[in-house]
N, CA and C atoms of all chains as a GROMACS GRO file, in nm:
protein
  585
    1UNK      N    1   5.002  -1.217   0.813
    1UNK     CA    2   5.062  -1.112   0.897
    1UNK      C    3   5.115  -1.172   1.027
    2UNK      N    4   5.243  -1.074   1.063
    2UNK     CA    5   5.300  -1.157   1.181
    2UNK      C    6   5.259  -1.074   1.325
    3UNK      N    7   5.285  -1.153   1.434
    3UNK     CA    8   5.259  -1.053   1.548
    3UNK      C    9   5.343  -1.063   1.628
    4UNK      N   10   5.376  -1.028   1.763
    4UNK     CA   11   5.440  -1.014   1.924
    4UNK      C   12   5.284  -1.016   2.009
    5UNK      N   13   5.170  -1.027   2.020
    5UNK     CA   14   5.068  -1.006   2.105
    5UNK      C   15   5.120  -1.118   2.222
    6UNK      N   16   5.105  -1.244   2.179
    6UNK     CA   17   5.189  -1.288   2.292
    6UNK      C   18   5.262  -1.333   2.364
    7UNK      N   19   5.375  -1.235   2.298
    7UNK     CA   20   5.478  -1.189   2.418
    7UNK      C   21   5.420  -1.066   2.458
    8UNK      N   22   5.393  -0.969   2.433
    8UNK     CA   23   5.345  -0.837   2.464
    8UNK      C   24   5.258  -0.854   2.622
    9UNK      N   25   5.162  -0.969   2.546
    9UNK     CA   26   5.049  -1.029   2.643
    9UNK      C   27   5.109  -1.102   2.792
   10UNK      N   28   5.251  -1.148   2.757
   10UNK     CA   29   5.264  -1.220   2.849
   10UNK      C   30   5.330  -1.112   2.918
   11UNK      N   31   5.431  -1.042   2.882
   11UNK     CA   32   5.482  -0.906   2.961
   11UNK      C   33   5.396  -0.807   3.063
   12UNK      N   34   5.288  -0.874   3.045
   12UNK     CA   35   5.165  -0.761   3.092
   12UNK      C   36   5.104  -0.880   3.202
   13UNK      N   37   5.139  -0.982   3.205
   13UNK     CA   38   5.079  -1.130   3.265
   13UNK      C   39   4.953  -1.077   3.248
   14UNK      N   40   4.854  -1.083   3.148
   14UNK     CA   41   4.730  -1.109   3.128
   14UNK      C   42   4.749  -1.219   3.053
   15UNK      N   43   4.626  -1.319   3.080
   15UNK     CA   44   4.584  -1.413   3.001
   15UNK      C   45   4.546  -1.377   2.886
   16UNK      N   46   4.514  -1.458   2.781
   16UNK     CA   47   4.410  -1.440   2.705
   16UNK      C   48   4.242  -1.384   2.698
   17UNK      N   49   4.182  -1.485   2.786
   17UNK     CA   50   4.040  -1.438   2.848
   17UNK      C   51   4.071  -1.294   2.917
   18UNK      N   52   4.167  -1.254   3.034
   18UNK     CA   53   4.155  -1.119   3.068
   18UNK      C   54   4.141  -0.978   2.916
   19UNK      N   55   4.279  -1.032   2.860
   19UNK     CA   56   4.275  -0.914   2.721
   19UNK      C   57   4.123  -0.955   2.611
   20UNK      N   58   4.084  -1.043   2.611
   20UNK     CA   59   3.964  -1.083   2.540
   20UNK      C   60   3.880  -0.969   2.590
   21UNK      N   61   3.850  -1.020   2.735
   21UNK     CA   62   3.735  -0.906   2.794
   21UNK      C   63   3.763  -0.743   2.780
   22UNK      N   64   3.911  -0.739   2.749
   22UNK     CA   65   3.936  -0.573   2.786
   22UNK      C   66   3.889  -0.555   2.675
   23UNK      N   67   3.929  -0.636   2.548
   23UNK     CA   68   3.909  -0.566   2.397
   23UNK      C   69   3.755  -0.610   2.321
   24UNK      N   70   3.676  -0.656   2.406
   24UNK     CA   71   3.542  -0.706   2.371
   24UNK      C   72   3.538  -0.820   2.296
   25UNK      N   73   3.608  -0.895   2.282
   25UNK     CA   74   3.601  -1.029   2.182
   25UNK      C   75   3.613  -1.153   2.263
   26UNK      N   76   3.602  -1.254   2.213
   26UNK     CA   77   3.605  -1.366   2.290
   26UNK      C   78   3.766  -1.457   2.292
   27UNK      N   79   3.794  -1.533   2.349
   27UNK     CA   80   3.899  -1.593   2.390
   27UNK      C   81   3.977  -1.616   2.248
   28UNK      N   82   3.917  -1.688   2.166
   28UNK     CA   83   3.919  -1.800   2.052
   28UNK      C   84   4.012  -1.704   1.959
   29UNK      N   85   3.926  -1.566   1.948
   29UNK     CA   86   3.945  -1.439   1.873
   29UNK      C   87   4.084  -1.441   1.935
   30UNK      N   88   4.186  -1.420   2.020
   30UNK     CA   89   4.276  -1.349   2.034
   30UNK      C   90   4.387  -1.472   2.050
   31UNK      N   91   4.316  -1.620   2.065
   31UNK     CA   92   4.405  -1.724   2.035
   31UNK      C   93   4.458  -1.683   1.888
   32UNK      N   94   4.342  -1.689   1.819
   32UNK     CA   95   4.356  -1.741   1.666
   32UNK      C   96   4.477  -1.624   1.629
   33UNK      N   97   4.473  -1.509   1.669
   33UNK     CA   98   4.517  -1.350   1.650
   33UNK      C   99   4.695  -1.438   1.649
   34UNK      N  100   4.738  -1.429   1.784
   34UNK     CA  101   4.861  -1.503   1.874
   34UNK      C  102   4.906  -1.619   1.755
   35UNK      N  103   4.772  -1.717   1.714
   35UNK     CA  104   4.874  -1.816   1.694
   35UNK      C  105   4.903  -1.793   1.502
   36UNK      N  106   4.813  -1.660   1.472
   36UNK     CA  107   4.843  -1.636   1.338
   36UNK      C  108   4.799  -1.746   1.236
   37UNK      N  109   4.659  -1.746   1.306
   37UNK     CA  110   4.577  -1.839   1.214
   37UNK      C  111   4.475  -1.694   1.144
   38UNK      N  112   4.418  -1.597   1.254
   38UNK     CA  113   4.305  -1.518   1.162
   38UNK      C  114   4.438  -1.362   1.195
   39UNK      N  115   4.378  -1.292   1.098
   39UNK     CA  116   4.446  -1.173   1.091
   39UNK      C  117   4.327  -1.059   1.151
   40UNK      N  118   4.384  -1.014   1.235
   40UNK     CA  119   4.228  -0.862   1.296
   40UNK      C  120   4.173  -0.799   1.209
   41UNK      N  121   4.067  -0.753   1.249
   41UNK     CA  122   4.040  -0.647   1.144
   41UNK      C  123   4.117  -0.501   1.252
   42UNK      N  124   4.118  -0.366   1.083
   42UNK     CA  125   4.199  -0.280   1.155
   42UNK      C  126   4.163  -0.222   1.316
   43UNK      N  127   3.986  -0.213   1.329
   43UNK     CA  128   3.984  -0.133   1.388
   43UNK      C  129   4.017  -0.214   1.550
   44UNK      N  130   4.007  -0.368   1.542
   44UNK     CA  131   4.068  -0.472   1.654
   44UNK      C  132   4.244  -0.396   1.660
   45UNK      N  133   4.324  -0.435   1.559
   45UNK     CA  134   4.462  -0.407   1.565
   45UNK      C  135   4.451  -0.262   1.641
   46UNK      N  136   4.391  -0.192   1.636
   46UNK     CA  137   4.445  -0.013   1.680
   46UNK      C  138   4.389  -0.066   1.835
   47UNK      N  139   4.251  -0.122   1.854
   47UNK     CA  140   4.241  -0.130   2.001
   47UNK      C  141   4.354  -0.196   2.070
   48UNK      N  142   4.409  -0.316   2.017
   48UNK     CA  143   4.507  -0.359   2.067
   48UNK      C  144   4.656  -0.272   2.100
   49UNK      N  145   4.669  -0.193   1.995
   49UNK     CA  146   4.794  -0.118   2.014
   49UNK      C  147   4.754  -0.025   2.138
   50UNK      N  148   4.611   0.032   2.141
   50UNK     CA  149   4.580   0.129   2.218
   50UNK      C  150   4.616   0.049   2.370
   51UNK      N  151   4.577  -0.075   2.359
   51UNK     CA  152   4.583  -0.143   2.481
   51UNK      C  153   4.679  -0.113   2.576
   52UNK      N  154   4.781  -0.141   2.460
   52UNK     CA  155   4.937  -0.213   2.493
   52UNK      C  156   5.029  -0.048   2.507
   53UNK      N  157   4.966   0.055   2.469
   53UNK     CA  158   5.055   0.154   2.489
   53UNK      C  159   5.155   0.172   2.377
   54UNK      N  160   5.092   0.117   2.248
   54UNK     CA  161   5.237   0.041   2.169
   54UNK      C  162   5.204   0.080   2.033
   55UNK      N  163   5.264   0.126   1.922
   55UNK     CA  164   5.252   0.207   1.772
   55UNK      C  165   5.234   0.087   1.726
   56UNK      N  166   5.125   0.041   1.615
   56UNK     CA  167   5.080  -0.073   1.604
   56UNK      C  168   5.193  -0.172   1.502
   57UNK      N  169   5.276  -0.100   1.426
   57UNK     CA  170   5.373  -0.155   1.402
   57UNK      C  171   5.460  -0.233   1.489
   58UNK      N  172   5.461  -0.201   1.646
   58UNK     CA  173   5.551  -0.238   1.708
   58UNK      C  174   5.454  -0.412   1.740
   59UNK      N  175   5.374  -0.434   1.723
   59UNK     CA  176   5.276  -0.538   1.735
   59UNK      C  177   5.234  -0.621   1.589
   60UNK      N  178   5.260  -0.568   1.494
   60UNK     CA  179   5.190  -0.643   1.367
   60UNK      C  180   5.260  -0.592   1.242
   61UNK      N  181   5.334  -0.680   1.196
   61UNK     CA  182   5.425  -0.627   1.089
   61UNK      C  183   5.360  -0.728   0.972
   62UNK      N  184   5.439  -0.720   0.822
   62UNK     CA  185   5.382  -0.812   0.720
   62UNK      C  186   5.480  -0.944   0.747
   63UNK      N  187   5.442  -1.056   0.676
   63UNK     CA  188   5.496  -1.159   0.693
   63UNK      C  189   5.653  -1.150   0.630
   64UNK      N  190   5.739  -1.070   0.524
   64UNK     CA  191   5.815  -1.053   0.480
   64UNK      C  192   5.932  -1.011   0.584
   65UNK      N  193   5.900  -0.968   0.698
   65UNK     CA  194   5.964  -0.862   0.764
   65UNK      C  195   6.054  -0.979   0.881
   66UNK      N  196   4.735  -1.326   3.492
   66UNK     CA  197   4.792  -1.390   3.505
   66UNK      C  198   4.748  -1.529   3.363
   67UNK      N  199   4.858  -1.569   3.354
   67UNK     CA  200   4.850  -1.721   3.246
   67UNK      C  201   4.821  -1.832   3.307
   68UNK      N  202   4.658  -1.871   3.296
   68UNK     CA  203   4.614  -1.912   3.361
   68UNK      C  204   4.570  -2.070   3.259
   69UNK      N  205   4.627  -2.042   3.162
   69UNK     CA  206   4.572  -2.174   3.079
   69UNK      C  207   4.711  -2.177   2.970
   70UNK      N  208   4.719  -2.326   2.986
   70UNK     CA  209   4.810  -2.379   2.922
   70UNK      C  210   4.751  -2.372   2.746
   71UNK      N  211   4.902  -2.343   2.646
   71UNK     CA  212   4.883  -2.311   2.526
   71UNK      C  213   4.772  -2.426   2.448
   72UNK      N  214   4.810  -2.523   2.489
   72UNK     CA  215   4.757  -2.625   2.440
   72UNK      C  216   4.637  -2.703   2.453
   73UNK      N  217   4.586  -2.653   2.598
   73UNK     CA  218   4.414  -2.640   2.600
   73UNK      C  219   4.317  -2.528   2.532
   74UNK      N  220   4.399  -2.452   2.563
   74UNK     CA  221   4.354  -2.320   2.484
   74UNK      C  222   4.291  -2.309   2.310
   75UNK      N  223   4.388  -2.425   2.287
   75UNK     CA  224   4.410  -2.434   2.100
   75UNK      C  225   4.281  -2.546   2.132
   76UNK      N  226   4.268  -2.616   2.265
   76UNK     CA  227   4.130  -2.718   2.184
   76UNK      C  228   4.009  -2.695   2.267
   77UNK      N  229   4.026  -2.579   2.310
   77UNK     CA  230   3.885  -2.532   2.351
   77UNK      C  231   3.790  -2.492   2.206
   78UNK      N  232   3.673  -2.519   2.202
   78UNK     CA  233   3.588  -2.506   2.110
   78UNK      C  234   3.478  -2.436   2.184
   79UNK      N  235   3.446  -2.320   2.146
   79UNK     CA  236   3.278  -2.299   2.236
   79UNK      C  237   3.174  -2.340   2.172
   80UNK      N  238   3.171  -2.298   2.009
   80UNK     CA  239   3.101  -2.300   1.910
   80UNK      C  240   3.096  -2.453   1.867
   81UNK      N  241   3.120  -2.520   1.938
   81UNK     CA  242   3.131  -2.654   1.842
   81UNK      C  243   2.993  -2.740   1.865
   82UNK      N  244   2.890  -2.672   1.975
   82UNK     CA  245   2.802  -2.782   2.000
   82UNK      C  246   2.691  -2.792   1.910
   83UNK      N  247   2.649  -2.694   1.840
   83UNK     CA  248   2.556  -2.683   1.753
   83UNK      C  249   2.534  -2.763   1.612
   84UNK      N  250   2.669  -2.726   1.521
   84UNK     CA  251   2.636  -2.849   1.437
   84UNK      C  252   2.600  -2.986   1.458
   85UNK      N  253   2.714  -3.077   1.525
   85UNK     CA  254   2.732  -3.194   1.577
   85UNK      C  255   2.533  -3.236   1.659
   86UNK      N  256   2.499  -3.140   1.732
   86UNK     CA  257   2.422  -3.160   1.824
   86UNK      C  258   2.304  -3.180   1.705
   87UNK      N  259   2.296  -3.061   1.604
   87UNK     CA  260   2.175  -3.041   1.479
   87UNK      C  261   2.166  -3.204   1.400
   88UNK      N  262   2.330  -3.284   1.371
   88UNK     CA  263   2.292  -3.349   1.304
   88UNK      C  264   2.296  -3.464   1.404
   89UNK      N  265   2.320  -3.534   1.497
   89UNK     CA  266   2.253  -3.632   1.578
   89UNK      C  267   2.112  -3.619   1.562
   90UNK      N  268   2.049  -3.530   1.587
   90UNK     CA  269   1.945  -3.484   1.606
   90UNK      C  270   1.856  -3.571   1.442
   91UNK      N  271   1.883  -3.482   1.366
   91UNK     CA  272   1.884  -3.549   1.236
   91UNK      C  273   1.843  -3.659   1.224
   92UNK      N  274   2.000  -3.675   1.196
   92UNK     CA  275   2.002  -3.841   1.216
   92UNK      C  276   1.912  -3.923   1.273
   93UNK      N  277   1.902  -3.905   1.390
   93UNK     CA  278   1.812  -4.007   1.492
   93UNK      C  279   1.664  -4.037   1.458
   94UNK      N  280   1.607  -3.916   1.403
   94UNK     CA  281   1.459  -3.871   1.348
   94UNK      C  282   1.492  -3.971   1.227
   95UNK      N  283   1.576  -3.940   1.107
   95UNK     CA  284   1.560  -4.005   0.955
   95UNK      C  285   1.602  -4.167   0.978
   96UNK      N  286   1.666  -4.227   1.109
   96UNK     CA  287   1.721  -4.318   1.106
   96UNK      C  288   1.560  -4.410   1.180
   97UNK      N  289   1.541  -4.352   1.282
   97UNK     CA  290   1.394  -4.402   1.365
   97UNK      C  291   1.238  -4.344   1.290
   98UNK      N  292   1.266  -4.227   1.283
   98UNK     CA  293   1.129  -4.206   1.172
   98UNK      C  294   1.023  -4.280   1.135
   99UNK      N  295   1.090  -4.344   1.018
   99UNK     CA  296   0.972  -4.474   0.942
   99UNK      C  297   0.903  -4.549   1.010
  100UNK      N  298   0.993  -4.598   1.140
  100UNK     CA  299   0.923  -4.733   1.205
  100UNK      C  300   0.824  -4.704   1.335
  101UNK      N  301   0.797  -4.576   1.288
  101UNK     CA  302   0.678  -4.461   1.379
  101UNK      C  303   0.584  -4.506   1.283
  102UNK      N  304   0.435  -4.509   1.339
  102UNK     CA  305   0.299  -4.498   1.182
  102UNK      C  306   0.338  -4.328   1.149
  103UNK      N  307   0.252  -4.338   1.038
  103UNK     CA  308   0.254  -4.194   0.969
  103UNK      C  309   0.226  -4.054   1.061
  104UNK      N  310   0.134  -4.054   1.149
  104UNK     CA  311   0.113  -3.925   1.203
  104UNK      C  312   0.248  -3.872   1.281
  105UNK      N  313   0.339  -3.992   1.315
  105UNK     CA  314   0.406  -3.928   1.389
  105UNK      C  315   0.533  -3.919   1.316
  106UNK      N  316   0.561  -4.026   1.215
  106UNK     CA  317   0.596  -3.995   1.096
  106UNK      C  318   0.641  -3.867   1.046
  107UNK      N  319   0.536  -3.834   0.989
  107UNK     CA  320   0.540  -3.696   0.963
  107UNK      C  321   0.526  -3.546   1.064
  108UNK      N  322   0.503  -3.622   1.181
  108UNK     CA  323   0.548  -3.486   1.319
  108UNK      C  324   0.739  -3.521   1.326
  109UNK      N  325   0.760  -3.587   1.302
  109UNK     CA  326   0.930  -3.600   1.289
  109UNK      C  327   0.998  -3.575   1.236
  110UNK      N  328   0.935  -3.535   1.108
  110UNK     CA  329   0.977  -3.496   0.971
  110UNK      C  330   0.946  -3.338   1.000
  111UNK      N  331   0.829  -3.298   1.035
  111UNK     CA  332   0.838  -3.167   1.096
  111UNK      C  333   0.921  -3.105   1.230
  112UNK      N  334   0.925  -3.210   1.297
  112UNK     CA  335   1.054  -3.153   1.425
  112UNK      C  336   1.203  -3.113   1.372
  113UNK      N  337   1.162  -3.227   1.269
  113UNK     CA  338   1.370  -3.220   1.190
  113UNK      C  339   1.375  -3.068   1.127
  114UNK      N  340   1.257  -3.108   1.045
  114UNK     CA  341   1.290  -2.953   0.978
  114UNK      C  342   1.263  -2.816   1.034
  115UNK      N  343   1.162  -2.831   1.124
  115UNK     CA  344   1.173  -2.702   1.267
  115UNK      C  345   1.316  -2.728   1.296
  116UNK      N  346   1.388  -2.832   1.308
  116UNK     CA  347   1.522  -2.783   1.376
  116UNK      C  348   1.608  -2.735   1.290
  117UNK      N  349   1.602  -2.783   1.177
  117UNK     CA  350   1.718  -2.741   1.066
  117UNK      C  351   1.660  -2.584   1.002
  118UNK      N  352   1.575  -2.520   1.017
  118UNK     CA  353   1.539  -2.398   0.973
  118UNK      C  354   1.615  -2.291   1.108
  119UNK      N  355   1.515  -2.380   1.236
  119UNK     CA  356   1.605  -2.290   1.373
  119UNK      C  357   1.754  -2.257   1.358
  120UNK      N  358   1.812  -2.359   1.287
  120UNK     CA  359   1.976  -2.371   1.282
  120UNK      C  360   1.973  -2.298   1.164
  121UNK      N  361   1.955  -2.296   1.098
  121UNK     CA  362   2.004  -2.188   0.990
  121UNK      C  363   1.952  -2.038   1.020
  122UNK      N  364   1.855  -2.029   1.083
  122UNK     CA  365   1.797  -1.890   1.151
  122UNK      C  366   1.906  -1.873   1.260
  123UNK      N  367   1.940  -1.962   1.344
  123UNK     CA  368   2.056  -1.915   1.421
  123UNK      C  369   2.194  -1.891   1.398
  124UNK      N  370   2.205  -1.952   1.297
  124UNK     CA  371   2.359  -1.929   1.193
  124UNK      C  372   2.310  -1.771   1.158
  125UNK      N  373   2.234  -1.756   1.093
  125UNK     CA  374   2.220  -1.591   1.044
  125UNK      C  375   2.254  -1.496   1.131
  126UNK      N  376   2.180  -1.493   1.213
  126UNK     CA  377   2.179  -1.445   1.355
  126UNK      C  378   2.305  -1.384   1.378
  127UNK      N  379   2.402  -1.504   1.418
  127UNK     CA  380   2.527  -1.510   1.455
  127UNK      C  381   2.614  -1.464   1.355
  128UNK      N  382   2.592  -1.412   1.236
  128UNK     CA  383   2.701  -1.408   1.138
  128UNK      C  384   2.724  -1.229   1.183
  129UNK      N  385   2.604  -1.161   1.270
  129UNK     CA  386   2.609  -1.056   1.319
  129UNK      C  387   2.667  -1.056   1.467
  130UNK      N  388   2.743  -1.132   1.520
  130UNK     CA  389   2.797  -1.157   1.630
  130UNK      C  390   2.901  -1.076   1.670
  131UNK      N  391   2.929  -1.014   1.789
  131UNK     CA  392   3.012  -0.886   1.831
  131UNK      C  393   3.143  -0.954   1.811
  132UNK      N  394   3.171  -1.064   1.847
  132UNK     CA  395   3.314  -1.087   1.790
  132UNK      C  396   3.372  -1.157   1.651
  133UNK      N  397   3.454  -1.092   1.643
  133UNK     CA  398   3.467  -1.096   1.502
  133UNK      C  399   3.491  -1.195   1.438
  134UNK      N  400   3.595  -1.290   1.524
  134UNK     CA  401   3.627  -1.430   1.458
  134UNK      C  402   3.486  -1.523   1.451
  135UNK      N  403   3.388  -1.510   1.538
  135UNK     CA  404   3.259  -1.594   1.529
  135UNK      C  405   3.205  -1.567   1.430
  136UNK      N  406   3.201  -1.439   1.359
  136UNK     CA  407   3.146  -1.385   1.241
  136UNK      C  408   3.208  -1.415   1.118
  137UNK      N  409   3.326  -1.413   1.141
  137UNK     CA  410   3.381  -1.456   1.041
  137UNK      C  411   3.349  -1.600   0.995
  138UNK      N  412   3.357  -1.688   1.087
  138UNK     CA  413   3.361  -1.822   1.048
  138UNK      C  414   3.185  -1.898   1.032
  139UNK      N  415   3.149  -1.776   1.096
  139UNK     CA  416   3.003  -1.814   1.050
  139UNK      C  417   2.963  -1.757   0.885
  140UNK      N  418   3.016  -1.684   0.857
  140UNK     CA  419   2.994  -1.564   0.721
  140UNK      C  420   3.065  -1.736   0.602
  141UNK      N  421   3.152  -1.724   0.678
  141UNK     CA  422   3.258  -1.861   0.605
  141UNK      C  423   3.176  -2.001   0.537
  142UNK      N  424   3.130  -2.010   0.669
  142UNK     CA  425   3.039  -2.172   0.696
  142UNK      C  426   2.939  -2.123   0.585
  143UNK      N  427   2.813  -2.042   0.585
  143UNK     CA  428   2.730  -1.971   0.531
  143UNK      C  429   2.725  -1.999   0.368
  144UNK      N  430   2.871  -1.922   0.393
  144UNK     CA  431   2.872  -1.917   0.222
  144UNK      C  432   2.907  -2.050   0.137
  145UNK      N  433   3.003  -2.078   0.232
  145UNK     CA  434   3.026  -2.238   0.151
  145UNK      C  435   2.905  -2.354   0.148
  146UNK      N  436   2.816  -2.332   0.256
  146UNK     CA  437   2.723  -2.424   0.263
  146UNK      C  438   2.606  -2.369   0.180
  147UNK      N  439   2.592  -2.222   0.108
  147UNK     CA  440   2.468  -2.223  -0.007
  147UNK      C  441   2.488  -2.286  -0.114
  148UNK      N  442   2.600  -2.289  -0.201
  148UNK     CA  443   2.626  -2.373  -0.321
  148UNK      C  444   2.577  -2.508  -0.270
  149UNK      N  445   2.622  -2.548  -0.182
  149UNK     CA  446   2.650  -2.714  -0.161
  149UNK      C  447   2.536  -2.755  -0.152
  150UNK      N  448   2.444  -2.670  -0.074
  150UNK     CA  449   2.289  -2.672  -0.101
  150UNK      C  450   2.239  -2.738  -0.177
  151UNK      N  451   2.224  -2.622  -0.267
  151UNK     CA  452   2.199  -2.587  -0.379
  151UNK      C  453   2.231  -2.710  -0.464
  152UNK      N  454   2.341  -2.773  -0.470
  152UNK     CA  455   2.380  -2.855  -0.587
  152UNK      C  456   2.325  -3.027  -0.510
  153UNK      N  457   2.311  -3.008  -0.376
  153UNK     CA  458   2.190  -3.131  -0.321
  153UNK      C  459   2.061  -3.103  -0.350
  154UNK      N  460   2.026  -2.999  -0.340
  154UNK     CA  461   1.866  -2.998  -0.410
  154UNK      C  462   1.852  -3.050  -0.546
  155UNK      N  463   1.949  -2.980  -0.626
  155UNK     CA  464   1.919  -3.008  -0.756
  155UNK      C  465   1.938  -3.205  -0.805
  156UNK      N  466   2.064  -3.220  -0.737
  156UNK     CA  467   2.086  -3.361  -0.710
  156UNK      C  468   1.950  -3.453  -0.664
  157UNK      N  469   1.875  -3.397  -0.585
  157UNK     CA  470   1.760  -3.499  -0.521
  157UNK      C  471   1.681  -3.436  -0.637
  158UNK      N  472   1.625  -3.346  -0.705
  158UNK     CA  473   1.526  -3.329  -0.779
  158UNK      C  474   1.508  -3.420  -0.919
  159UNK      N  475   1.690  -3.383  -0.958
  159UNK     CA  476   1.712  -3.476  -1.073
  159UNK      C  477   1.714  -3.627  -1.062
  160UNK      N  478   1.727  -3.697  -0.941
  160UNK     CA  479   1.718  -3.827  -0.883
  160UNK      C  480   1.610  -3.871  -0.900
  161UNK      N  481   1.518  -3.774  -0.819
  161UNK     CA  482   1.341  -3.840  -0.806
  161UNK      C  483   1.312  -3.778  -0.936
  162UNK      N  484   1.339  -3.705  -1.027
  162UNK     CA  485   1.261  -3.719  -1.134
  162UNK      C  486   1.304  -3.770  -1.259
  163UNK      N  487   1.427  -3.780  -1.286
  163UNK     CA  488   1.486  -3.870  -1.350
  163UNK      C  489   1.529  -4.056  -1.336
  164UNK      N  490   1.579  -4.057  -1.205
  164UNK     CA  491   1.581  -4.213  -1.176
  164UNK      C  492   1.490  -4.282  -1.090
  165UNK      N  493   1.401  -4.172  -1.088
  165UNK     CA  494   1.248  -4.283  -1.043
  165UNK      C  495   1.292  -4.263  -0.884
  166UNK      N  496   1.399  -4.221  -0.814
  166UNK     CA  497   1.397  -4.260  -0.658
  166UNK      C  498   1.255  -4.195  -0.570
  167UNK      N  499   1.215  -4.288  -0.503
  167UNK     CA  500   1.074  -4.220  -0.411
  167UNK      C  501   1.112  -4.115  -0.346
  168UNK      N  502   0.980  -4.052  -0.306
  168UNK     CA  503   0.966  -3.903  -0.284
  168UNK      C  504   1.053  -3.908  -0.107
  169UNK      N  505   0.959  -3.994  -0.025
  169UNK     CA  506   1.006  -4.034   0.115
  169UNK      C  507   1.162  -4.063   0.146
  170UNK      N  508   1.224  -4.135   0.038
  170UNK     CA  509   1.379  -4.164   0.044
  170UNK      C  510   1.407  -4.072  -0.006
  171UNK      N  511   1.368  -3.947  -0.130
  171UNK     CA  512   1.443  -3.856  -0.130
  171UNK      C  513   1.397  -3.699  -0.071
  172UNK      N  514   1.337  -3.689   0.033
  172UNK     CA  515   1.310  -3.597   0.117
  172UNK      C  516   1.411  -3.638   0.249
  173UNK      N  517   1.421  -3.779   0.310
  173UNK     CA  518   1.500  -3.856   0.392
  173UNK      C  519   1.637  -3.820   0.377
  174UNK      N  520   1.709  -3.823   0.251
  174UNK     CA  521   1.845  -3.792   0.205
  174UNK      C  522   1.853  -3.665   0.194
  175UNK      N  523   1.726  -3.604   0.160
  175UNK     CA  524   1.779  -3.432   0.098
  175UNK      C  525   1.809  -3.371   0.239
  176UNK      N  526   1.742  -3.437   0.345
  176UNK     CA  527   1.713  -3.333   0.482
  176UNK      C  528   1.836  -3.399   0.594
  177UNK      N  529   1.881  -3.492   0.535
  177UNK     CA  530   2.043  -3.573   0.612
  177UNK      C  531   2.116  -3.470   0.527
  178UNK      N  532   2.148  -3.454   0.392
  178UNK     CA  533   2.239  -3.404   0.313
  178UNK      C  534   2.256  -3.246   0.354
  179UNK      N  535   2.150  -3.170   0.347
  179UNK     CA  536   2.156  -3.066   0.383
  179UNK      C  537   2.205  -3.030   0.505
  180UNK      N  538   2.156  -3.103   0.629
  180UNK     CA  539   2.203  -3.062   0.726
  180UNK      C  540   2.373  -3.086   0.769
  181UNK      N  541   2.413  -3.242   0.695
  181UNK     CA  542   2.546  -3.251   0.683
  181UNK      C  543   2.618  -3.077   0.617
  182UNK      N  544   2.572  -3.070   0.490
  182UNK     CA  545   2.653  -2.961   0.423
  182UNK      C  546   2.689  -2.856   0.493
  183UNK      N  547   2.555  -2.840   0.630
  183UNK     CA  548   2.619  -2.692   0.701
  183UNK      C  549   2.696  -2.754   0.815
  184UNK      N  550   2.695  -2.905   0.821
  184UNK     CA  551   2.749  -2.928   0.942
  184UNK      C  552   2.898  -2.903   0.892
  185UNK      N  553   2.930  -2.962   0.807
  185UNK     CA  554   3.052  -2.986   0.742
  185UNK      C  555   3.114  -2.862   0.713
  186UNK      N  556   3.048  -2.751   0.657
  186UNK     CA  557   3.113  -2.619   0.653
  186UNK      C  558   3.099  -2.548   0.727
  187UNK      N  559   3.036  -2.548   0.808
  187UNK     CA  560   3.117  -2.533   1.002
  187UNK      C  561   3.208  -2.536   1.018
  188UNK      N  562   3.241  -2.662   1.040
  188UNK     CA  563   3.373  -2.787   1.086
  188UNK      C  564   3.471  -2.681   1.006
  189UNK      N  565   3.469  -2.687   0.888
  189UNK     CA  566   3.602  -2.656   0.813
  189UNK      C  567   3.602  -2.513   0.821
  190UNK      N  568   3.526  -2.424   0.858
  190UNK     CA  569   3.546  -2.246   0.875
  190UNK      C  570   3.592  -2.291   0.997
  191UNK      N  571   3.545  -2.344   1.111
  191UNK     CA  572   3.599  -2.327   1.222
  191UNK      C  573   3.777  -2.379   1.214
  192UNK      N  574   3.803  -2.490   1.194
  192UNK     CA  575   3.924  -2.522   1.188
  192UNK      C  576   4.016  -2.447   1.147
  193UNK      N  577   4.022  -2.376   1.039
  193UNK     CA  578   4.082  -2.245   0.984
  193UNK      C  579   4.121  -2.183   1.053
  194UNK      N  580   4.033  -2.141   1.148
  194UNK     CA  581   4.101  -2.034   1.221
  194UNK      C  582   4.121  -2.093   1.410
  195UNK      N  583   4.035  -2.194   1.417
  195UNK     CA  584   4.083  -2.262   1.577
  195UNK      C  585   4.165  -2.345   1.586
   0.00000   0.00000   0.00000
């Protein structure tokens, strides 16, 4: 699965570690997310959209797309 | 603010001290061990394996960990390292009872081997995803 988190992330100038702490996970977790090594689980992806103000499609599409 | 460059980021490890640290540890006991007399001998042989039980009690532990990628790669490590086990036990059983190897050299290897197997499927759950 593909993402925008960070660009999204950087639009927002939070780091990594800041959005880590907002969404309860640790750093590594939202590297791996970004560099599209691990894929979230759903209920991570919705906090994230919730984060970002953003329909979670607009953040995580399939790799085809 | 972006406070860390992409590329430290990718080689930060938090999780990395435990295996590495379990099998030095190891090591050092099965490598110095013998040339202890027996009482302490065998208190070394019990420290190793107090440590390698702690480490697998703390792998469990952690496979319940609030974030998810730690869980994951611990659930990962876990699973790949019971077979591998498993097929070193049977390996040292069939050794010492089939090719005659002594009990001391193969308790020595089974308790290096084992602890390698979870070290090693660590290493490779973690990489996956760090």
């Amino acid at each position: 699965m593909k993402n925008r988190l960070r660009l999204i992330r950087a639009e927002r100038q939070l780091s990594q570690a800041d959005l880590a702490d907002r969404l309860g996970v640790s750093r590594q977790t939202i590297n791996a997310v970004e560099t599209e090594k691990y894929d979230p689980s759903l209920p991570l992806a919705f906090k994230i959209a919730k984060l970002f103000g953003r329909p979670i499609e607009e953040i995580f599409f399939p790799n085809g797309t | 603010m972006l406070t860390y460059p992409a590329a430290i980021e990718n080689r930060e490890e938090v999780w990395a001290w435990w295996p590495p640290g379990t099998l030095t540890l190891a090591y050092a006991l099965i490598v110095f061990g013998p040339r202890f007399p027996p009482p302490y001998r065998v208190l070394g042989a019990a420290v190793l394996v107090g440590i390698f039980c702690f480490y697998v009690w703390h792998e469990r532990r952690e496979v319940r960990h609030p974030d998810e990628l730690n869980r994951r790669i611990r659930q990962e490590a876990l699973a790949a390292a019971y077979p591998l086990s498993l097929l070193i036990v049977i390996t040292a059983i069939v050794g010492q009872s089939l090719l005659g190897f002594s009990i001391d050299l193969t308790c020595r290897a089974l308790l290096l081997l084992l602890a390698l197997a979870y070290g090693i499927s660590f290493k490779v759950a973690r990489e996956r995803y760090l």
